[in-house]
N, C-alpha and C positions, 0 to 999 in steps of 0.2 A: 628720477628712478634710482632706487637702492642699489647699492655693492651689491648685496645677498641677493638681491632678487634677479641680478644681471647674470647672480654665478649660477645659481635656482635655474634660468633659462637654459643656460648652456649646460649644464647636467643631464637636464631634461633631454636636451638636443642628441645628449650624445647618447643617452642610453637610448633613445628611440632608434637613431642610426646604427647601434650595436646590434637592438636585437631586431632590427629589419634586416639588417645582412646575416644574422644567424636564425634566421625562422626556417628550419625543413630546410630540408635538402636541394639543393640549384638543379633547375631544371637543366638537360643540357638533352641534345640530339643522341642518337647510341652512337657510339663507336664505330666507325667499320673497320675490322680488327684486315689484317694479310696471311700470308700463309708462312711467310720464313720471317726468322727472325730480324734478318735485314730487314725488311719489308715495312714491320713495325716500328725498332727502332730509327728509322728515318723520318716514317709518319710523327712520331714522339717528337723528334729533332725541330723541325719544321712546326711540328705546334709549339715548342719552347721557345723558337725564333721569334715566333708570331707574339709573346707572352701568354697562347692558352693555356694556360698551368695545367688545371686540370683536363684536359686534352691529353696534353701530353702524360701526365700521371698516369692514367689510365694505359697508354701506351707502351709505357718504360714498365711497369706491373705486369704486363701480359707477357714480355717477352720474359720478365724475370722468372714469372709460373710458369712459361710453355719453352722456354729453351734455358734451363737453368743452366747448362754447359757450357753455352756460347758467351762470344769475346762479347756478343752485344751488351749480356746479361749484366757485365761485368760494369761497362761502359752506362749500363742502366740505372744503376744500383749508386754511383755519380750523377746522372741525372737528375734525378729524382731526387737528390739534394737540393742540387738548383733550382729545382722549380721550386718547392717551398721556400727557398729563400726568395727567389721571385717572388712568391706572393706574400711575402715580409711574414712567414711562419716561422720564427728564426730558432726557436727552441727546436719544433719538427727536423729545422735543418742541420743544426748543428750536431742532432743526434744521429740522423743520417749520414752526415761527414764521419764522422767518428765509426761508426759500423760501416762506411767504404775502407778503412782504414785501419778497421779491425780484420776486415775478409779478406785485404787484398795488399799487405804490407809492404810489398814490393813492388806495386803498381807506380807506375810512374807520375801517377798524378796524384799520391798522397802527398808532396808538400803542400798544391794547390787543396785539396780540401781542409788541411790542418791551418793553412790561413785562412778558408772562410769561416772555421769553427770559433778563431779571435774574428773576425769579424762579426760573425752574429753576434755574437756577446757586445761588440761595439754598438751594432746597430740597436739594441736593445738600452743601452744607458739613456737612464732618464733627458730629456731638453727642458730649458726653459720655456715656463709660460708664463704672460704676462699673470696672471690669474692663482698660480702656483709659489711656491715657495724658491727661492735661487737651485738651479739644476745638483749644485756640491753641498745643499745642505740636505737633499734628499739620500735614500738609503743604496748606496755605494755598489752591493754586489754583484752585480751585473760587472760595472767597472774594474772590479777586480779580476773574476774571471776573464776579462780582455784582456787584460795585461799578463794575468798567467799563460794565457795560449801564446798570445802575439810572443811574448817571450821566448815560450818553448819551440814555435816556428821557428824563430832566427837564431834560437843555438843552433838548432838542428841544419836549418837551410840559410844561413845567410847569405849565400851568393844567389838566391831564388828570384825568378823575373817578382815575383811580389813583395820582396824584402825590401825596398823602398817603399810600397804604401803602407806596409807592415808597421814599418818604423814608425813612420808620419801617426798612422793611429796609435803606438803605444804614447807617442806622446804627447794625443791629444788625454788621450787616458791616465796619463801622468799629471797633467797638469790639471785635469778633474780633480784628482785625488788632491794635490797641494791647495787647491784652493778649496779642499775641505777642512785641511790642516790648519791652512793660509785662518780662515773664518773662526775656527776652534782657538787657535792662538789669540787671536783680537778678543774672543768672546772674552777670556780670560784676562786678560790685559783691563777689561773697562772695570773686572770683577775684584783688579789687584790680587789677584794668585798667580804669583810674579812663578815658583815654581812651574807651574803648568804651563805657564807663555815661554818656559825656558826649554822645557820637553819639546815642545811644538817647535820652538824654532829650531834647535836640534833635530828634528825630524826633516823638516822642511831639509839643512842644510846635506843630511849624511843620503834619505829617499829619496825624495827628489832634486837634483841641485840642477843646476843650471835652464830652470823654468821659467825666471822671472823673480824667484820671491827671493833669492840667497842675499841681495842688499837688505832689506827690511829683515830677513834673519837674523841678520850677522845684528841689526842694529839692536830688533829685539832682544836678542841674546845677551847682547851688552849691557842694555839699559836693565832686564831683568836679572844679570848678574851686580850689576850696582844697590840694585832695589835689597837685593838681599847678604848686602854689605860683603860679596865679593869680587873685593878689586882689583883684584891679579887676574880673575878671568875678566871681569868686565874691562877691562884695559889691553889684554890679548883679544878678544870679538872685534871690539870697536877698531885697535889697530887694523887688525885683518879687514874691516870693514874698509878702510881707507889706501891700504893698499892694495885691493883689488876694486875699488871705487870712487877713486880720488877726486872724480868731479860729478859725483852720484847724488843722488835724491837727499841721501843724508849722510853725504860728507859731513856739512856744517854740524847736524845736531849732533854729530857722534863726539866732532874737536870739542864742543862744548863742555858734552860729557866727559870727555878724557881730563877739561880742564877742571870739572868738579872732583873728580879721582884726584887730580893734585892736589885742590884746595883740603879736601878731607883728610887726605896722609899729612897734608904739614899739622893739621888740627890736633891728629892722634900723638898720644905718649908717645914717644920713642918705644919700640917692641910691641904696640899691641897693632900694627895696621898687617891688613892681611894680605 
């Protein structure tokens, strides 16, 4: 049985189960709505517990129409974020966080919705599939806006009970991004556009540093400053590569190369080495 016909299946599979779950409108029982607005928003609470999303939508909407004044309204209007994000609508929800947050700036629970709004943006970045192309060579922006928000949460709130998973995701987000850097620098490298492998690991070294890639950096960096015959920076990279990883991956090839930097300067005229 072919690739194509394997991937052909699973297309097929998926758009059937897309548009079975989006045909018309879900059937559900009516509502029995209460009479105060407690009443409602508890009914809401209790269906969000449960995970009936839209139970509870229905719920958190009525109080929001029928007692627009009230603390529930308020407490509604956060709801009704969560549920969408409960039922992984994460655009719906993030737009919702963001208009809690717009109507109610002093509410004490805008840091909590300004970290789920980096959150939905996380939840949203592409995954690998076997089937698909690597997760960091797909198109990024999602990624981004996570690391904008999650950012802007922990200036704002760093001591916030969520500023440690906060963190934890920008730097899974982080290290998305460098291993798209990480891939663009290599692409370059097999191409000999020693320039571009030299941008990229300068990238790598000053945005994201301490992810993993800063030894291959430093070495690219080195080896692409030798490629294009300069040896005073490619002999400062590689140093730096050795004193911050003296018994790393590429210690050895860096000593190597420091050793061809010697060989080359003894070769040149006197006055012309750089």
């Amino acid at each position: 049985m072919s690739r194509s016909f394997i991937l052909g299946a699973i297309w097929l599979a998926a758009v059937g189960f897309t548009a079975g779950c989006a045909s018309g409108p879900e059937q559900r029982a009516r509502v029995s709505y209460r009479t105060s607005a407690k009443e409602n928003f508890i009914k809401g609470k209790k269906a969000l517990e449960d995970e009936d999303y839209l139970e509870a939508i229905e719920y958190f909407k009525f109080v929001k129409n029928k007692f627009p004044y009230s603390a529930y309204a308020t407490q509604s209007d956060l709801l009704l974020a969560d549920c969408h994000f409960g039922r992984e609508r994460f655009l719906e929800a993030a737009d919702q966080y963001r208009n809690f947050i717009k109507m109610h700036p002093k509410h004490s629970k805008v840091p909590y919705a300004m970290f789920r709004v980096g959150q939905c943006y996380f939840n949203r970045i592409p995954d690998d599939w076997w089937f698909t192309p690597p997760a960091y060579e797909l198109d990024q922006a999602e990624t981004t806006k996570a690391i904008r928000e999650l950012e802007r949460f922990l200036g704002l709130y760093p001591q916030d009970e969520h500023a440690e998973q906060a963190r934890d995701l920008l730097e899974k987000c982080k290290r998305r991004m460098a291993e798209g850097v990480h891939y663009v620098m290599e692409f370059y490298l097999q191409r000999d556009h020693m320039r571009a492998v030299l941008w990229r690991a300068e990238e790598l070294l000053s945005t994201y540093p301490g992810l993993g890639f800063d030894e291959k950096a430093l070495f690219r960096k080195g080896q692409a400053h030798l490629e294009l015959d300069e040896l005073d920076d490619a002999s400062a990279s590689l140093g730096r590569l050795l004193e911050r990883f003296p018994q790393g991956d590429y210690a050895d090839k860096a000593k190597k190369l420091l050793q061809r930097i010697r060989d080359t300067r003894q070769k040149k005229p006197e006055g012309t080495q750089s």
